[in-house]
C-alpha positions in Angstrom: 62.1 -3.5 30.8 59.0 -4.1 29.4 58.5 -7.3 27.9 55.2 -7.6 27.2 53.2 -4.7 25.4 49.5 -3.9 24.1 48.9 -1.7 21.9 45.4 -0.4 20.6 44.9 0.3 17.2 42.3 2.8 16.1 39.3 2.2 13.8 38.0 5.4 13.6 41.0 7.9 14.1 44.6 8.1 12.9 47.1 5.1 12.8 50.5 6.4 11.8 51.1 7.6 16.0 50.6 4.2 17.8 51.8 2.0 15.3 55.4 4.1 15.0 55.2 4.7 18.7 54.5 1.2 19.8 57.0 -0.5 17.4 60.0 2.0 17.8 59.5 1.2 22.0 59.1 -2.1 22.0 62.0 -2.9 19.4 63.9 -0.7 22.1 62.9 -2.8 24.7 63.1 -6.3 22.7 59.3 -6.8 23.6 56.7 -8.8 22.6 53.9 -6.7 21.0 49.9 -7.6 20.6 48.1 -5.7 18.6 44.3 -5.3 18.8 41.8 -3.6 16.6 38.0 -3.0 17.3 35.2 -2.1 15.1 32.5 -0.9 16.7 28.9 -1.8 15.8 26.4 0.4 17.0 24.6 -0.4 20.2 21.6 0.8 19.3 18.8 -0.3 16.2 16.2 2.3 15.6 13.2 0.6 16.6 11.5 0.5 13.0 14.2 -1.6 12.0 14.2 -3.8 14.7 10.8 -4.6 14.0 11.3 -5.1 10.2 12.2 -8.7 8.6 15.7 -7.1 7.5 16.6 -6.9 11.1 19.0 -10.0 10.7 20.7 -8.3 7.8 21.1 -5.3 9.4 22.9 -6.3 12.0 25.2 -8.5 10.0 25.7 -5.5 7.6 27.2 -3.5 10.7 28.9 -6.4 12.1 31.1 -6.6 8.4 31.6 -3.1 8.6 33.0 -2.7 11.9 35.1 -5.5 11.2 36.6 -4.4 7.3 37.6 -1.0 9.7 39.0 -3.0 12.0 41.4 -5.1 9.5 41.9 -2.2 7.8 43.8 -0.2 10.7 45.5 -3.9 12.0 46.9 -4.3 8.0 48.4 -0.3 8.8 50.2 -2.4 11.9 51.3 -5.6 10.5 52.7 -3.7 7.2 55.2 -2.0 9.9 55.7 -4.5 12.1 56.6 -6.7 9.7 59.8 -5.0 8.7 61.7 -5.5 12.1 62.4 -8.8 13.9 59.9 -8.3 16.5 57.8 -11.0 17.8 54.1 -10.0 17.5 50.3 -11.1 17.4 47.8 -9.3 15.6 43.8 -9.5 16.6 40.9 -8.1 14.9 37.1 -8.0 16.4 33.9 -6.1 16.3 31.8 -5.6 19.0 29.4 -2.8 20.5 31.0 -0.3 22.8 30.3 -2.4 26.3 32.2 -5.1 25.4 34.9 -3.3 23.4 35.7 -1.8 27.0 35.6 -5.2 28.7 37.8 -7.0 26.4 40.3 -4.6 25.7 40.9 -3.8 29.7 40.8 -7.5 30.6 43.3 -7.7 27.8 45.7 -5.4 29.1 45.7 -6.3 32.5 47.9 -9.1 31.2 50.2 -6.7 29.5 53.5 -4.6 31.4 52.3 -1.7 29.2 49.1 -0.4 27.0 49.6 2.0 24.2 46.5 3.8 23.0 45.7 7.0 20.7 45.1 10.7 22.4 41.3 11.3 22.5 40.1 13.7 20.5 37.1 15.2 22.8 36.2 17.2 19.7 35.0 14.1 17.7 32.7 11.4 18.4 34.2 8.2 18.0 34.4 5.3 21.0 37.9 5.1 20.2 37.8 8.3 22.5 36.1 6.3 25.0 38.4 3.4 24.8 41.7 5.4 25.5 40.3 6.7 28.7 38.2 3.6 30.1 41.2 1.9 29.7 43.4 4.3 32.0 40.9 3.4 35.1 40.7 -0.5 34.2 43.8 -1.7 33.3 45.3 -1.9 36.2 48.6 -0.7 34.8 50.1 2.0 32.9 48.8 3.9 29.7 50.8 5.4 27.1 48.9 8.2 25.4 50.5 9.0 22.0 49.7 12.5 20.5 47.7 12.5 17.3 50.4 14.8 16.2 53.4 12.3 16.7 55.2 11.0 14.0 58.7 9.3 13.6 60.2 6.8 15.9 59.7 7.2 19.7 62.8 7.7 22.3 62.2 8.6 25.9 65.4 10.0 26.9 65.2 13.3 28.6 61.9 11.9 30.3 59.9 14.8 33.4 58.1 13.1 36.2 54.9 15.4 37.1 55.5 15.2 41.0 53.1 16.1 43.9 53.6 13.4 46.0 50.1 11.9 45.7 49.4 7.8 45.6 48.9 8.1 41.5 52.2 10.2 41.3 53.7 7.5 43.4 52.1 4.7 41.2 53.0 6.6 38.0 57.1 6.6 38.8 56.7 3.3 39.6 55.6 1.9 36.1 57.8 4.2 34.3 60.9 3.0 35.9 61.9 0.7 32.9 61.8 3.7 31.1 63.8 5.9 33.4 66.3 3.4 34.3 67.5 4.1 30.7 66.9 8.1 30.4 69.8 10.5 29.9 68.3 13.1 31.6 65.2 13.2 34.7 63.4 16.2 35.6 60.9 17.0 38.3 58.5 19.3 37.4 56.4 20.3 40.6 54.3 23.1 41.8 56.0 25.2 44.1 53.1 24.9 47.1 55.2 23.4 49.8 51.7 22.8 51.8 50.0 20.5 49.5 53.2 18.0 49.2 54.0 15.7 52.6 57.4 16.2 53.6 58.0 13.0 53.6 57.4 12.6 49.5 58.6 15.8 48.7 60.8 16.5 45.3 63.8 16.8 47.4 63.6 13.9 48.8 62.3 12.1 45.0 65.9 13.2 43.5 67.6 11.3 46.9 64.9 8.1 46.2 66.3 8.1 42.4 70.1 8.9 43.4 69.9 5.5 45.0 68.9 3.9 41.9 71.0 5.2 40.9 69.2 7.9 38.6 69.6 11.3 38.4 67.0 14.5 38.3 66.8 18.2 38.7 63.8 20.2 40.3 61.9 22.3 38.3 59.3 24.2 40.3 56.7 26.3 38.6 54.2 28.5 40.4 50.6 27.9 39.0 47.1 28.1 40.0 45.2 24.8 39.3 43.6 25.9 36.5 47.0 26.9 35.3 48.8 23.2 36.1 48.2 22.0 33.1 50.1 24.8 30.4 52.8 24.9 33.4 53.7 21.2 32.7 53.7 21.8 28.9 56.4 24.9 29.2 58.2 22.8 31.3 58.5 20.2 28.8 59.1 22.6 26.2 61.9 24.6 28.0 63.4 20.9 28.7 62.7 19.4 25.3 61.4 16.5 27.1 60.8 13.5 25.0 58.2 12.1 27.4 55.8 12.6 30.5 54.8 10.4 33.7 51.9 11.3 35.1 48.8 10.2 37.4 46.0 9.9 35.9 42.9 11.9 38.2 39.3 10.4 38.1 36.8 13.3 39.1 36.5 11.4 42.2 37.0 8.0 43.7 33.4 7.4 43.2 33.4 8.5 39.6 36.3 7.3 38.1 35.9 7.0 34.4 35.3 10.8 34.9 38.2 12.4 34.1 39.8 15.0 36.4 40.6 18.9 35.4 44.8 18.4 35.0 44.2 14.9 33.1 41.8 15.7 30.9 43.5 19.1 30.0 46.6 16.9 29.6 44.5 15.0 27.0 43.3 17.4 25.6 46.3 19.3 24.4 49.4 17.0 24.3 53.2 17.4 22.2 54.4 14.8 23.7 54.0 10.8 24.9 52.7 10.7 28.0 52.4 7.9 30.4 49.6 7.8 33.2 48.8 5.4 35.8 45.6 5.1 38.1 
């Protein structure tokens, strides 16, 4: 299982989804959680102000703020967390965007699991930022809670988005603590037989997991790419699906931190949990 969780608290958007998310899974999974919460300061000083004596003051006035945000959305944590027997850590900080990024993803590559807030691309608020940088630094799997979640989470009927690609690959991988205690598996796939190598095909997935052993039914859906993404979502609806594993796309290996069509739509529009990997 895991043993060892992150999760990122939000500053600037809602609490109420990662800390009942986080806390309900890692109770289930008697794991250790850390809790982190950033204020940002801005990055950048408009230049009469840089010049001006104040400057000092300034910058200690935004450094306060970003931190009373920050302890006020750890307080949100630790009032829950408080209530069950888990063993925890709380951590509060400011810092400008840059370094946010840099601390937090060094801080979860020391973590089995991160759990972070579903952006809102609507709204400008690094928090956005810091969901998604993390996904391509890590180095492990993400747990995107939707904004919309509430109540305790429990991954048992869990779908694995399949087509047989390296992140799909990577993505089953770190979800199998999860799966190894799901009631029910399913596949969802597109049916294009050309795009998937024999060789890692959904057929062949269900005989991987049987050997677990784990069991999982096919579902194959027939979508054009810009239709993956609502495909996946009536799957998960049809199968009242509790969670999602995923692979998380960068618009190219080059370009990572750019998010590719299928994620970000994912992202953008999510019921349920969902858990990529890069």
């Amino acid at each position: 299982m895991f043993r060892n969780m992150l999760v990122l608290i939000p500053s600037e958007r809602p609490v109420r989804p990662v800390v009942d998310g986080s806390i309900s899974l890692a109770d289930a999974c008697s794991a250790h959680i850390a809790a982190l919460a950033i204020g940002y300061e801005p990055a950048n000083i408009p230049i009469a102000a840089v010049v001006s004596p104040a400057t000092p003051t300034i910058f200690e006035e935004e450094r306060l703020r970003a931190m009373e945000r920050a302890e006020t959305a750890i307080n949100v944590f630790e009032n829950e967390v408080g209530k069950t027997g888990l063993a925890y850590t709380c951590r509060t900080m400011s810092a400008i965007p840059a370094e946010a990024v840099a601390f937090a993803s060094a801080a979860a590559r020391l973590h089995d699991l991160t759990i972070v807030s579903q952006p809102d691309f609507e709204r400008s608020t690094f928090d956005n930022d810091l969901s998604t940088e993390i996904l391509f630094q890590s180095g492990g799997p993400v747990l995107f809670m939707p904004h919309t979640f509430r109540g305790p989470l429990s991954p048992r009927r869990i779908g694995i988005c399949w087509d047989g690609s390296r992140l799909a690959s990577r993505a089953l991988r770190d979800a199998m603590p999860l799966l190894k205690n799901a009631e029910a598996i399913t596949i969802a796939t597109i049916d294009d037989s050309e795009t998937i190598p024999d060789e890692a095909s959904p057929e062949r997935l269900v005989q991987h997991l049987a050997r677990t052993p784990l069991s999982a039914k096919i579902v194959k859906v027939c979508a054009q790419h810009s239709e993956i993404q609502p495909a996946l979502l009536s799957v998960a609806a049809d199968q009242r699906l509790d969670l999602l594993v995923m692979g998380g796309y960068g618009h190219s290996r080059f370009q990572e931190r750019f998010l590719g069509g299928v994620t970000r739509e994912m992202l953008q529009s999510m019921p349920l949990p969902t858990l990529m990997s890069h």
